[in-house]
Biopython code that builds the backbone (N, CA, C, O; Angstrom):
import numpy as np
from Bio.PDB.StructureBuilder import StructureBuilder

atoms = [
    (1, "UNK", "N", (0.823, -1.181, 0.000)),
    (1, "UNK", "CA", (0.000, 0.000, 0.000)),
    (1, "UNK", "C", (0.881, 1.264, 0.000)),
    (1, "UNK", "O", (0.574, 2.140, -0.808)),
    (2, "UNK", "N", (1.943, 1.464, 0.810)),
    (2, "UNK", "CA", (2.755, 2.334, 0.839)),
    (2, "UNK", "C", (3.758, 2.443, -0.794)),
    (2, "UNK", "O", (4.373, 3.419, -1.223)),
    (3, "UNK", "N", (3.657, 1.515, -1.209)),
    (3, "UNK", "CA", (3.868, 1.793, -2.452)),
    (3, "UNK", "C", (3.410, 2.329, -3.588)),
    (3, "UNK", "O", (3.927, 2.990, -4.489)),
    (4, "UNK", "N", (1.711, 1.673, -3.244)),
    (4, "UNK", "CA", (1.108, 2.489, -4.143)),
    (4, "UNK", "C", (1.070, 3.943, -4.269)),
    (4, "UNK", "O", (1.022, 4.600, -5.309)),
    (5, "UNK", "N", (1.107, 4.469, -2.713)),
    (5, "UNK", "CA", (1.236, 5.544, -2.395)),
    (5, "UNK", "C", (2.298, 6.553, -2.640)),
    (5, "UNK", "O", (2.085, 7.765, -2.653)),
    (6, "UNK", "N", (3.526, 5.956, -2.846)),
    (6, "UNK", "CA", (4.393, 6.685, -2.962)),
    (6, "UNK", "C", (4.388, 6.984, -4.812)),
    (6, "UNK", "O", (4.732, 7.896, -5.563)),
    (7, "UNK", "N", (3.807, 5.674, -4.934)),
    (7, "UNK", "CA", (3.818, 5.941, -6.713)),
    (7, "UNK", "C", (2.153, 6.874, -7.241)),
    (7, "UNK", "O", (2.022, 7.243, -8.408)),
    (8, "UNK", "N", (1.310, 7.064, -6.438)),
    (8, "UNK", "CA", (0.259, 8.222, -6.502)),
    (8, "UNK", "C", (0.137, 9.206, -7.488)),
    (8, "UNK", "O", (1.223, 9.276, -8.064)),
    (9, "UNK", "N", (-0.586, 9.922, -7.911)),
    (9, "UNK", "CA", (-0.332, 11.397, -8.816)),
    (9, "UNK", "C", (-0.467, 12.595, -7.949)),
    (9, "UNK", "O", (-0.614, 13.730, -8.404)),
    (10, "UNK", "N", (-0.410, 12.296, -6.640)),
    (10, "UNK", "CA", (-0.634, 13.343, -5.556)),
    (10, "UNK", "C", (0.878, 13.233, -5.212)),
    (10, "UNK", "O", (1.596, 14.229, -5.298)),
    (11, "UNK", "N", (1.369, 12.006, -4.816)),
    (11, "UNK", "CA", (2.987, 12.474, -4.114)),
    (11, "UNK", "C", (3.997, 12.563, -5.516)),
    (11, "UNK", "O", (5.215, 12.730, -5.449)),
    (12, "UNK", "N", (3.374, 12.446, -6.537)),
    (12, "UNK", "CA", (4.066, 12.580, -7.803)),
    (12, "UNK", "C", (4.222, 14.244, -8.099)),
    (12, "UNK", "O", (5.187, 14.895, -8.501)),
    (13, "UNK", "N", (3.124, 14.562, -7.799)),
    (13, "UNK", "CA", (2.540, 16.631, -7.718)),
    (13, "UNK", "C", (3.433, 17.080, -6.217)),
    (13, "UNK", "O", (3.697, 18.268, -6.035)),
    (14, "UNK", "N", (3.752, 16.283, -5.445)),
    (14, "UNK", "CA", (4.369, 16.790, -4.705)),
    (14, "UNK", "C", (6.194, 16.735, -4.644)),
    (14, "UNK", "O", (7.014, 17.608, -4.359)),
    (15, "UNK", "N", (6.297, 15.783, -4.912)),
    (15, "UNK", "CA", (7.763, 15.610, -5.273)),
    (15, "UNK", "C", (8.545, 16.548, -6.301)),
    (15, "UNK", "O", (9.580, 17.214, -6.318)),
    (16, "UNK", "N", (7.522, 16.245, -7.120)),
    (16, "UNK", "CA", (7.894, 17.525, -8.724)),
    (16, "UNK", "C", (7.131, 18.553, -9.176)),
    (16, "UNK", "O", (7.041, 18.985, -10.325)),
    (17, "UNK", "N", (6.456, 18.996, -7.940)),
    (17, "UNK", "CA", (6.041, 20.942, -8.164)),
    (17, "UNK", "C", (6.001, 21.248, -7.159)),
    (17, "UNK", "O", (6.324, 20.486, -6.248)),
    (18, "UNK", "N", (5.662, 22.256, -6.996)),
    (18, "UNK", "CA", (5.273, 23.307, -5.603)),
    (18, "UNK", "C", (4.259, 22.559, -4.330)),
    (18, "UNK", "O", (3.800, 23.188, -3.375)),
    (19, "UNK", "N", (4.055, 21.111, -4.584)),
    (19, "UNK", "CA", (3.325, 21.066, -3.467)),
    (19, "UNK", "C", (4.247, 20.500, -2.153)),
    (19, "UNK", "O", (3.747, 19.743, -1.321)),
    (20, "UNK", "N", (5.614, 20.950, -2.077)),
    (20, "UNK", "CA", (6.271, 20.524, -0.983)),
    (20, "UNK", "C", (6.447, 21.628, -0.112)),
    (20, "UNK", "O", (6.054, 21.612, 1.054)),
    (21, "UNK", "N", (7.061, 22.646, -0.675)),
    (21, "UNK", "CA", (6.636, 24.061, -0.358)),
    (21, "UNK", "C", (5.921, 24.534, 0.466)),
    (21, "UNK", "O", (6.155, 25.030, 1.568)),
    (22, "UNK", "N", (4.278, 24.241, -0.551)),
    (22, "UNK", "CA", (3.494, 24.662, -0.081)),
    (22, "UNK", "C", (2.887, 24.009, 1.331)),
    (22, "UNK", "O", (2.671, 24.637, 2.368)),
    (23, "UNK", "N", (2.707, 22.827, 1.139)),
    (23, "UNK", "CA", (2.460, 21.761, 2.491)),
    (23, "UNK", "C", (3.201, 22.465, 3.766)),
    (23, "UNK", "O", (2.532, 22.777, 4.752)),
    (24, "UNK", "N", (4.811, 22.736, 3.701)),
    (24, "UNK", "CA", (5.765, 22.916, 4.293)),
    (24, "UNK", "C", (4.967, 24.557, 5.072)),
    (24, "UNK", "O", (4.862, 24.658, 6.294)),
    (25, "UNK", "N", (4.594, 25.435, 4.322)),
    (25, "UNK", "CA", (4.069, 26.782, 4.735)),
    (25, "UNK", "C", (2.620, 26.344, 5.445)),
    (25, "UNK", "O", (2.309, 26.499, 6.626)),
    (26, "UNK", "N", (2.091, 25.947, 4.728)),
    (26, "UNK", "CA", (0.532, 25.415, 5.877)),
    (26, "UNK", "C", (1.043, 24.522, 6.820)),
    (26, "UNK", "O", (0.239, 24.483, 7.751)),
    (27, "UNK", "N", (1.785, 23.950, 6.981)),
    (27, "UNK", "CA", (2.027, 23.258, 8.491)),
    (27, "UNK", "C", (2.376, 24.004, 9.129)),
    (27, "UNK", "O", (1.617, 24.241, 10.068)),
    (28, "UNK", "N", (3.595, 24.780, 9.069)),
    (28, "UNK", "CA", (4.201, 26.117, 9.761)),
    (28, "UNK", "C", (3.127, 26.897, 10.108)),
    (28, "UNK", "O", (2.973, 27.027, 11.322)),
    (29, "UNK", "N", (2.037, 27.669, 9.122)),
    (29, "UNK", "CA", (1.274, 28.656, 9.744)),
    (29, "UNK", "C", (0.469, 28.242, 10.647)),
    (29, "UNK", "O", (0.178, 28.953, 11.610)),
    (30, "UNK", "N", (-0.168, 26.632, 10.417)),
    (30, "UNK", "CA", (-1.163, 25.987, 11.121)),
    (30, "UNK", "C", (-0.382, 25.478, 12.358)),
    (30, "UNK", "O", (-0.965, 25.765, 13.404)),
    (31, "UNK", "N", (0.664, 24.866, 12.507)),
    (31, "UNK", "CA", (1.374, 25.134, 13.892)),
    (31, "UNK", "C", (1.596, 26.474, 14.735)),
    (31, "UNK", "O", (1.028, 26.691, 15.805)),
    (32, "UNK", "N", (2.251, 27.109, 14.282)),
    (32, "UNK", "CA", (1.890, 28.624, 14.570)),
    (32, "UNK", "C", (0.524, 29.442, 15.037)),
    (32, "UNK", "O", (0.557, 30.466, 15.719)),
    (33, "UNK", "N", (-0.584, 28.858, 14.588)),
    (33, "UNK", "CA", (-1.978, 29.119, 14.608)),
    (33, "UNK", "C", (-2.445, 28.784, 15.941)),
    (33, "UNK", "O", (-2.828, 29.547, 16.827)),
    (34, "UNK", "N", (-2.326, 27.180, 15.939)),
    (34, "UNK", "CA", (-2.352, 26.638, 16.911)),
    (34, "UNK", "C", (-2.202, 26.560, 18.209)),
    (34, "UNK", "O", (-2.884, 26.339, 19.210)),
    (35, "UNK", "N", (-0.610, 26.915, 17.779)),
    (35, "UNK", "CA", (0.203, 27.401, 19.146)),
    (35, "UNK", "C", (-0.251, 28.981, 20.106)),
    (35, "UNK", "O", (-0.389, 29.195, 21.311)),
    (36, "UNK", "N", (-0.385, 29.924, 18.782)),
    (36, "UNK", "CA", (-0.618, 31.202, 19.407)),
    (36, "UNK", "C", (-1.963, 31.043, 19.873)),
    (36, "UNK", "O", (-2.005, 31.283, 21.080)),
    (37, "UNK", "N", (-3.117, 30.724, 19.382)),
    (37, "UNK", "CA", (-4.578, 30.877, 19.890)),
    (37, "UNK", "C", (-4.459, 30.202, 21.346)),
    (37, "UNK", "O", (-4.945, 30.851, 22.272)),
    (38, "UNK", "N", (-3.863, 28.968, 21.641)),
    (38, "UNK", "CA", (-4.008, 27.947, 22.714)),
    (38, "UNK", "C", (-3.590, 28.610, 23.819)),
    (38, "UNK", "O", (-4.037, 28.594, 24.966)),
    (39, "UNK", "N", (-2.386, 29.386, 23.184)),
    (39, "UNK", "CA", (-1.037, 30.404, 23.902)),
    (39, "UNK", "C", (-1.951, 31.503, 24.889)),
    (39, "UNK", "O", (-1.564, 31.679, 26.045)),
    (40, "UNK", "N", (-2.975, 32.112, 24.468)),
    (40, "UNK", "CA", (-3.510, 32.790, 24.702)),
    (40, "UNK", "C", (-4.879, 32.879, 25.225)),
    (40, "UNK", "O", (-5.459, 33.857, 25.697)),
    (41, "UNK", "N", (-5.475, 31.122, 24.974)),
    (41, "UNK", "CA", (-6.655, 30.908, 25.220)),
    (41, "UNK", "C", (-6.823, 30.524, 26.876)),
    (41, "UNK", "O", (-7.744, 30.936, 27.582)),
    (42, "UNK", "N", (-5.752, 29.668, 27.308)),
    (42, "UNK", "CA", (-5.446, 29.010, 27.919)),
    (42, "UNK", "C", (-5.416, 29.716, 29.383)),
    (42, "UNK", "O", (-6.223, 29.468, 30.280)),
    (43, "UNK", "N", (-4.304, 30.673, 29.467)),
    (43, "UNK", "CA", (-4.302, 31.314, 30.501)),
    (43, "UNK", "C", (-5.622, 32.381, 30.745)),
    (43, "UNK", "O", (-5.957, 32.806, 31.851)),
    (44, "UNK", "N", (-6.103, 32.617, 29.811)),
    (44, "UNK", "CA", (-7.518, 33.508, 29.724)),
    (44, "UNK", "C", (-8.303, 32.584, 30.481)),
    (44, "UNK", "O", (-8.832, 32.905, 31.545)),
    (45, "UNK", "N", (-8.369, 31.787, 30.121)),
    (45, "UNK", "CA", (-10.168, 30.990, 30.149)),
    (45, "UNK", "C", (-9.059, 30.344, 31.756)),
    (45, "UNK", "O", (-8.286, 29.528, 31.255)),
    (46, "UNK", "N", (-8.881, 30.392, 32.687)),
    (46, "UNK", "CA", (-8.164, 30.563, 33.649)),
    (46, "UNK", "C", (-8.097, 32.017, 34.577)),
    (46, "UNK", "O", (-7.798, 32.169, 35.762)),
    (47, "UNK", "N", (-8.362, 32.666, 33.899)),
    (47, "UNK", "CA", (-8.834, 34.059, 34.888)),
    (47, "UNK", "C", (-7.509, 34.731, 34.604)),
    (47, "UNK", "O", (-7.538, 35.835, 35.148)),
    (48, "UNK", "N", (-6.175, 34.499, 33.882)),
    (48, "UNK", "CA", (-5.185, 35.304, 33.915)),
    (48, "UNK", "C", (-5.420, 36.995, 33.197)),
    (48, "UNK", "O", (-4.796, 37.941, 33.676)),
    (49, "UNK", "N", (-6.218, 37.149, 32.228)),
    (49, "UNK", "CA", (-6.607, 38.083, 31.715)),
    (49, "UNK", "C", (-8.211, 38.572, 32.211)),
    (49, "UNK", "O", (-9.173, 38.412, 31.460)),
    (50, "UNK", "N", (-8.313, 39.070, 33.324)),
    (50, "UNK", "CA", (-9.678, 39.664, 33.735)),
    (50, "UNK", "C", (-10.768, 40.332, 32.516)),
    (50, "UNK", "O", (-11.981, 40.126, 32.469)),
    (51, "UNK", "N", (-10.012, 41.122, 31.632)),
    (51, "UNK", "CA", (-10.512, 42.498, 31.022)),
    (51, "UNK", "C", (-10.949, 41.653, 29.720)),
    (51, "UNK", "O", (-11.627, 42.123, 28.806)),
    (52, "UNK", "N", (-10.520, 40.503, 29.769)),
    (52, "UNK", "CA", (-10.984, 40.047, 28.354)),
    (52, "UNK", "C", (-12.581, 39.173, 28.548)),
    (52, "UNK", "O", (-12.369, 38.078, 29.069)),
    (53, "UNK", "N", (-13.308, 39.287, 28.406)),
    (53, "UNK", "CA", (-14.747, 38.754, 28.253)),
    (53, "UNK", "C", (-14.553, 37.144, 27.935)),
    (53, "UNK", "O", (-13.927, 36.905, 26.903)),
    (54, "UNK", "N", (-15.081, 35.863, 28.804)),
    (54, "UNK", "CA", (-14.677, 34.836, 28.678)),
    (54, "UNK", "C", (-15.289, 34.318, 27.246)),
    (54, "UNK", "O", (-14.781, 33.361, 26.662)),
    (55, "UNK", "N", (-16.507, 35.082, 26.688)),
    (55, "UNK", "CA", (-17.742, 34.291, 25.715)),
    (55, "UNK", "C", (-17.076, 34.784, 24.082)),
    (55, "UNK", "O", (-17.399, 34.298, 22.998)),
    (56, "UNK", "N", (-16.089, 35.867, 24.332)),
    (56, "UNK", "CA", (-15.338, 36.471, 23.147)),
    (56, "UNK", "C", (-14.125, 35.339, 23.173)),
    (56, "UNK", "O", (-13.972, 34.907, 22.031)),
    (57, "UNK", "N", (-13.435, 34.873, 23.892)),
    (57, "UNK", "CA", (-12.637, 33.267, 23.840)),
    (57, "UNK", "C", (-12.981, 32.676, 23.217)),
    (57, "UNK", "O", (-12.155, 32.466, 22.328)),
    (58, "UNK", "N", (-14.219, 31.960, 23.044)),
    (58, "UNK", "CA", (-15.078, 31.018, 22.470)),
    (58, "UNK", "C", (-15.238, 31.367, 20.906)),
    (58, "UNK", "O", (-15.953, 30.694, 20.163)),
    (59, "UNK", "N", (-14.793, 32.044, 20.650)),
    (59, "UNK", "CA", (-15.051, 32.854, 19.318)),
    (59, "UNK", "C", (-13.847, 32.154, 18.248)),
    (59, "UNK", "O", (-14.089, 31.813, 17.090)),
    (60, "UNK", "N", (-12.103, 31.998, 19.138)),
    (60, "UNK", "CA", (-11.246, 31.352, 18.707)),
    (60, "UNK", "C", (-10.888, 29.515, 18.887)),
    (60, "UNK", "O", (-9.906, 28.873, 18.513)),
    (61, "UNK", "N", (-12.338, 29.007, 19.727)),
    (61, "UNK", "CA", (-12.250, 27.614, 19.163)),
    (61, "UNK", "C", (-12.294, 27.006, 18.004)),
    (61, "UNK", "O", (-11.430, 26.217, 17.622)),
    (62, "UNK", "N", (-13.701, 27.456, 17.112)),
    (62, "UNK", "CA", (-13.301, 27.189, 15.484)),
    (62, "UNK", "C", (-12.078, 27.402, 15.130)),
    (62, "UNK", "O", (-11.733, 26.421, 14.471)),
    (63, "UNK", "N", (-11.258, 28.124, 15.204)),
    (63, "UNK", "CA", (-10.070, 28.684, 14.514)),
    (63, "UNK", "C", (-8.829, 27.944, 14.733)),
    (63, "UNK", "O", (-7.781, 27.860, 14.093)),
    (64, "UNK", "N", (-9.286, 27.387, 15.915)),
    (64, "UNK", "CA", (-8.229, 26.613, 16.538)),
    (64, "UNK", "C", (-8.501, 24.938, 15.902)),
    (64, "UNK", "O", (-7.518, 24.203, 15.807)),
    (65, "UNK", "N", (-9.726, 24.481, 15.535)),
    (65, "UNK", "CA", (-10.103, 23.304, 15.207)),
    (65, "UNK", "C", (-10.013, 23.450, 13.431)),
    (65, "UNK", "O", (-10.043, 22.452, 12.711)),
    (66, "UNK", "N", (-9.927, 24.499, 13.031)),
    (66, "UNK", "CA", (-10.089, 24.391, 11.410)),
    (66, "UNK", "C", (-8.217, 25.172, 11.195)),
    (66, "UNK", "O", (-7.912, 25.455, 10.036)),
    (67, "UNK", "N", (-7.249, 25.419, 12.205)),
    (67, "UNK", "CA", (-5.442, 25.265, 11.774)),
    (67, "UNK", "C", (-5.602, 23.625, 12.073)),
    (67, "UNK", "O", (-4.766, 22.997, 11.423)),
    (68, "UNK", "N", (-6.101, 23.133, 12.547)),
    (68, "UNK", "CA", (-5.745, 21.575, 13.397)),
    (68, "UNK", "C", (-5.983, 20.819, 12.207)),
    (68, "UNK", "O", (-5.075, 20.054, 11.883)),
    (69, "UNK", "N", (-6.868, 20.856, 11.580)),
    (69, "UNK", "CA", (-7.667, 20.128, 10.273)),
    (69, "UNK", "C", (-6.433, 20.023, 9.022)),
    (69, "UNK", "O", (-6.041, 19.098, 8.310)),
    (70, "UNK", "N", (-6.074, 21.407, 9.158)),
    (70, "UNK", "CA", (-4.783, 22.317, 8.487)),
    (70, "UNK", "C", (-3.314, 21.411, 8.270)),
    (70, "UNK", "O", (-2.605, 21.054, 7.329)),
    (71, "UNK", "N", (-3.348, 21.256, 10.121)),
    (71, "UNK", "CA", (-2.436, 20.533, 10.158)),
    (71, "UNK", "C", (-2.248, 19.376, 10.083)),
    (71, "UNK", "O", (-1.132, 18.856, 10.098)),
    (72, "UNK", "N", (-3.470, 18.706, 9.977)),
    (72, "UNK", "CA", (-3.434, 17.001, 9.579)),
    (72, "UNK", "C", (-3.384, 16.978, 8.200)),
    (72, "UNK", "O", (-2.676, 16.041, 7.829)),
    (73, "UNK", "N", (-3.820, 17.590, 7.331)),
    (73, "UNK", "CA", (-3.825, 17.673, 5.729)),
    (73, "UNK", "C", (-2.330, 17.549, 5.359)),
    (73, "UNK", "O", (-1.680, 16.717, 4.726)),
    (74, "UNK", "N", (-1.981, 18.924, 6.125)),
    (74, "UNK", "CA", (-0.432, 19.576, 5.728)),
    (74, "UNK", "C", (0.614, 17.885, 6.323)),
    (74, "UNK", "O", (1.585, 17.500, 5.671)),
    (75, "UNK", "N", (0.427, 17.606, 6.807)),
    (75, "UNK", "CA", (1.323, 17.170, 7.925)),
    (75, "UNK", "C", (1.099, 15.529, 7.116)),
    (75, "UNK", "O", (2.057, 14.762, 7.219)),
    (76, "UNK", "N", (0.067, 15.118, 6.470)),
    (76, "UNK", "CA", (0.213, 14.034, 5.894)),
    (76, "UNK", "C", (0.748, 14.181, 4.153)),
    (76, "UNK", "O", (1.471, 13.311, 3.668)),
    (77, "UNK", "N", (0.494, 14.836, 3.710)),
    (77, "UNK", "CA", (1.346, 15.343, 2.608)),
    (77, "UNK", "C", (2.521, 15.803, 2.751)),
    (77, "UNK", "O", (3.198, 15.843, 1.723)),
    (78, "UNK", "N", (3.026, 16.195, 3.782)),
    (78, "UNK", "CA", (4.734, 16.123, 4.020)),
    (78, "UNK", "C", (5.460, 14.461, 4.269)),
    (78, "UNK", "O", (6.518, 13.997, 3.844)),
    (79, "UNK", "N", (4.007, 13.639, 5.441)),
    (79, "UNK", "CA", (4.575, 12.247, 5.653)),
    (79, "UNK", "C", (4.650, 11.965, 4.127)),
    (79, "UNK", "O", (5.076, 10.885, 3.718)),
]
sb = StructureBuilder()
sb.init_structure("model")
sb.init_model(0)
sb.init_chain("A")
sb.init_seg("    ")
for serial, (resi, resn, name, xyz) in enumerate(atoms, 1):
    if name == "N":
        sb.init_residue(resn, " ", resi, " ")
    sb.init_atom(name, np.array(xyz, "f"), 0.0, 1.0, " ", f" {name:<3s}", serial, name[0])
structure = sb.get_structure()
C-alpha cells in the first residue's frame, strides 16, 4: 500500500512541483496558529486576563479546530 502511495499522482505533484513548499508553509502557519490561539486561550479561560470577556474566547475555538484540520492535511502530505 505504501507503495502504491508513494507511486500516486498526488505524491508525484508533490515531489515535482510546488506542493512541498506549499504543504511545508501550511504546516508552519497551522502550527503557529495553533500554538498562538491555545497560547492565549489558555491562561484567559483561567482568569489570567480579567478584562478580556470569557464568551469572546469562544469565538477562537473554530479557529483553533479548522489550523488543526490544516495541520493534519499539511502534515500528511509532508509524511
Amino acid at each position: 500500500m505504501l507503495e502504491w502511495l508513494a507511486n500516486s499522482p498526488f505524491a508525484m505533484w508533490v515531489d515535482e512541483s510546488w506542493g512541498w513548499p506549499l504543504a511545508l508553509t501550511v504546516h508552519a502557519l497551522g502550527m503557529a496558529t495553533v500554538v498562538g490561539l491555545m497560547f492565549h486561550h489558555r491562561p484567559a479561560s483561567a482568569g489570567a486576563f480579567p478584562t478580556i470577556p470569557y464568551t469572546s474566547l469562544g469565538k477562537l475555538i473554530p479557529l483553533i479546530w479548522i489550523a488543526v484540520v490544516f495541520q493534519a492535511i499539511s502534515g500528511f502530505t509532508l509524511w
